[in-house]
C-alpha positions in Angstrom: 0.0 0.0 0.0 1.4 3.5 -1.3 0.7 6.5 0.8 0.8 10.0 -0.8 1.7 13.1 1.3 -0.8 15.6 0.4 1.3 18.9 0.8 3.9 16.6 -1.5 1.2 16.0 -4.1 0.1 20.0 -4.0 3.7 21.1 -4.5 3.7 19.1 -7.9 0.9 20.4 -9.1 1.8 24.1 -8.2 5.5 23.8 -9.5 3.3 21.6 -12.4 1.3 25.3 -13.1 4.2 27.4 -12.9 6.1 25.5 -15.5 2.8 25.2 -17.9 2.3 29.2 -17.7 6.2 30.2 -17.2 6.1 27.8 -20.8 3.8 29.5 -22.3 4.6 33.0 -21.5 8.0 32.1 -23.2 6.3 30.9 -25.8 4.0 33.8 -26.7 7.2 35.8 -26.5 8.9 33.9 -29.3 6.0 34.7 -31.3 6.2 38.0 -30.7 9.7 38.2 -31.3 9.5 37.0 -34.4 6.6 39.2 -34.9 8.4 42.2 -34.2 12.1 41.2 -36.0 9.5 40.6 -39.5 7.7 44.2 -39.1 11.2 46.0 -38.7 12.4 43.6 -41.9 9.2 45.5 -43.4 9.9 49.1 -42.9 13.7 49.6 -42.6 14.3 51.8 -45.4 16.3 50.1 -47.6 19.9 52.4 -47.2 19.4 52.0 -43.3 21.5 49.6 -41.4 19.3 49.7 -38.0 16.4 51.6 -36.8 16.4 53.7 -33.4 13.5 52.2 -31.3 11.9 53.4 -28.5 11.7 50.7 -25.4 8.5 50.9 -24.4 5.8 49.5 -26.4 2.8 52.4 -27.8 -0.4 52.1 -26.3 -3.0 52.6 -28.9 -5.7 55.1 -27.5 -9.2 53.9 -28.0 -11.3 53.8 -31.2 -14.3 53.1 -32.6 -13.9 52.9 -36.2 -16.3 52.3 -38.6 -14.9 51.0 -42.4 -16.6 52.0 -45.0 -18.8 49.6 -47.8 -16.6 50.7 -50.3 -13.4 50.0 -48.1 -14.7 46.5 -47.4 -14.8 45.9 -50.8 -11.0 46.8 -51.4 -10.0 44.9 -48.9 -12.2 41.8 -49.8 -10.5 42.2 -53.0 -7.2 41.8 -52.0 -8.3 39.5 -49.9 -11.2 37.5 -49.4 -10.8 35.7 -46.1 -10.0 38.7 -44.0 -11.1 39.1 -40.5 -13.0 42.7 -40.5 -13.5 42.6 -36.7 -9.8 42.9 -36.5 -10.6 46.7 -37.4 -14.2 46.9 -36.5 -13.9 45.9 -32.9 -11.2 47.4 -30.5 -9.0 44.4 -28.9 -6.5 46.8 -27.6 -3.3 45.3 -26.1 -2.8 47.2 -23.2 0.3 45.8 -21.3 3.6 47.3 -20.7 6.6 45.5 -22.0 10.2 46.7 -22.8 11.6 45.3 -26.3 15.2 45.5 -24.6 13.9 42.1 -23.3 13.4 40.9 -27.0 16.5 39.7 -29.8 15.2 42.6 -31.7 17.4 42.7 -35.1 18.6 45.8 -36.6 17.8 48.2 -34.5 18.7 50.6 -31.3 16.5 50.7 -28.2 16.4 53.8 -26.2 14.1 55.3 -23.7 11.7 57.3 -25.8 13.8 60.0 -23.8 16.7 59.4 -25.6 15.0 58.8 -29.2 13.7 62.6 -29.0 17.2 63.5 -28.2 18.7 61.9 -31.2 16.6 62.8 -33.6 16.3 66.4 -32.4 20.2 66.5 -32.3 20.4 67.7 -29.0 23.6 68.1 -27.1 24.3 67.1 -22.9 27.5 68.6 -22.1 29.1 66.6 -19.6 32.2 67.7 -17.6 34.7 64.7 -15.7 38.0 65.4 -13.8 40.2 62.7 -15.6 40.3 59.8 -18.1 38.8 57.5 -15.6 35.5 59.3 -15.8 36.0 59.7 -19.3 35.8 56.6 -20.1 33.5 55.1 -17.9 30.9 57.8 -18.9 31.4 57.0 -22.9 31.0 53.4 -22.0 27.6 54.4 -21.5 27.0 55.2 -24.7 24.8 58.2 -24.0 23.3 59.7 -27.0 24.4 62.9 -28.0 26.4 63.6 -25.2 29.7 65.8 -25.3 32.2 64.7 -22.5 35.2 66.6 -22.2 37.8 66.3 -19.2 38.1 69.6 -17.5 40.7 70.1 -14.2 39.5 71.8 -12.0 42.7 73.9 -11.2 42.4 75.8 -14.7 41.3 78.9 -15.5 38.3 80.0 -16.7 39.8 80.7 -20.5 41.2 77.1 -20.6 38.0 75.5 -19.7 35.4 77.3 -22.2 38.5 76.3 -25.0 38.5 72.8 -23.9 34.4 72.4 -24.3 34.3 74.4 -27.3 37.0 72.0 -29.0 34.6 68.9 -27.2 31.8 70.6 -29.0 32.9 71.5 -32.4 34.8 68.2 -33.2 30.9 66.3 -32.1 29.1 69.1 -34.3 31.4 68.3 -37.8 30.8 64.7 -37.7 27.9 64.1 -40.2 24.9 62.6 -38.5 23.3 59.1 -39.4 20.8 59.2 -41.8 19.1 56.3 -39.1 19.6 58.9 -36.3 17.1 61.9 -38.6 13.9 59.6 -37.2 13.1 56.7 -34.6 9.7 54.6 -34.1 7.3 53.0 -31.2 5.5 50.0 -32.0 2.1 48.7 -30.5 1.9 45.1 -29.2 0.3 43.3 -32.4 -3.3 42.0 -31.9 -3.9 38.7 -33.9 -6.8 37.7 -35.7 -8.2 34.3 -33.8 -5.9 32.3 -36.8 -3.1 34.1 -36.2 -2.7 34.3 -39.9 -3.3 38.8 -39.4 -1.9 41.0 -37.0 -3.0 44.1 -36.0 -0.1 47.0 -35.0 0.2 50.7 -34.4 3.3 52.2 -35.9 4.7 55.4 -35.1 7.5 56.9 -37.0 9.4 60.2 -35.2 11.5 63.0 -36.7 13.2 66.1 -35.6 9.8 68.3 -34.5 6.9 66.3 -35.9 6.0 62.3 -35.8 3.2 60.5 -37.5 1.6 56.8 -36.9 -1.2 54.6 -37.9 -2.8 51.5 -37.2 -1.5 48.9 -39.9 -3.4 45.6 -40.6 -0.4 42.8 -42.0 -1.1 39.1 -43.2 1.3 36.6 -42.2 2.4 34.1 -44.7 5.5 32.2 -44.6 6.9 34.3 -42.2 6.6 37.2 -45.3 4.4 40.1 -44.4 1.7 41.7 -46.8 -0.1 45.0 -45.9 -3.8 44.5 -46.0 -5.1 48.1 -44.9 -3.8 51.1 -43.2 -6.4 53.4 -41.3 -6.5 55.9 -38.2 -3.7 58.0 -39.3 -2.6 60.6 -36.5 0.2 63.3 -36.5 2.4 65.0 -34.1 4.2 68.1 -34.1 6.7 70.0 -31.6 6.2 73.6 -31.5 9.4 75.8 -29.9 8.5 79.2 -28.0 11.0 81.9 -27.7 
């Protein structure tokens, strides 16, 4: 006769659970990974050799769309079989996530922070006493920044000469074409096949930004648009 401890038998099934969601939380990442890696495949520009992306993913605001009979039918006649209550009805993914936790290819994750700051060509001047805080801040590889080294026992002259130097030899290097814009991506929203995505796109430049909400088709891990809709712009104004 075999007798079963009961807090023995619970503790199976609970590390039993943990493994079955911890396994399938890994694998809905791997999806989106892959998800992710084919829509930057889709709109790198071809002369780029990485996008800038921002970390955290967009949150799409709410929407209540309503397509048109005469979009339907150019949709239905790309493609017959697609799911119209992927626009029609708002399944918005609303958690936070941080692509730096993703093998993202060809592309440069920054705080959104940071992104604005490239693209607007900012400059953060940064002063250290020595090489050892030279380095260690240029290890950080903080965008835009201009570190010089400045002692503290010279004068006044010598220091502005030693930051204008720092300055002018950052300002003559020519700037990535990559760096003139950065994006922010939505969580896709599948259609219950999985065969069509949903995805909010935004696209960032210097003082103005524009996004949409993009409807792709997945087939053999190759991407086809299907419909574009809910447009929005953005622009930075600067007050004297």
């Amino acid at each position: 006769m075999r007798y079963f401890d009961s807090k023995t038998t619970k503790m199976k099934k609970l590390i039993l659970f943990i493994f079955l969601c911890s396994f399938q939380v890994y694998g809905q990442n791997i999806d989106l990974e892959k998800t992710i890696n084919l829509i930057i495949t889709e709109i790198i520009p071809s002369n780029f050799k990485y996008i800038n992306l921002a970390e955290k993913n967009l949150i799409e605001k709410e929407f209540d769309y309503s397509i048109q009979n005469y979009q339907k039918r150019e949709i239905f006649i790309k493609d017959s079989l697609f799911p119209i209550e992927l626009i029609t009805i708002s399944k918005e993914e609303k958690r936070r996530i941080n692509w730096k936790t993703f093998k993202l290819n060809n592309c440069k994750i920054y705080s959104e922070n940071d992104c604005i700051s490239i693209v607007r060509n900012s400059r953060y001047l940064i002063k250290v006493k020595n090489k050892t805080e030279y380095d260690s801040i240029i290890n950080l590889n903080i965008p835009n920044a201009i570190v010089v080294i400045i002692n503290p026992k010279w004068g006044k002259h010598k220091k502005i000469l030693e930051i204008r130097k720092a300055t002018e030899k950052i300002e003559n290097v020519e700037k990535n074409i990559e760096d003139q814009f950065y994006f922010s991506f939505s969580i896709p929203v599948f259609s219950e096949n999985k065969k069509y995505f949903r995805i909010a796109i935004y696209k960032g430049k210097q003082n103005k930004g524009e996004g949409s909400s993009k409807i792709f088709k997945i087939e053999n891990e190759t991407l086809t648009e299907v419909f574009e809709y809910n447009r929005w712009k953005t622009e930075v104004y600067t007050v004297n």
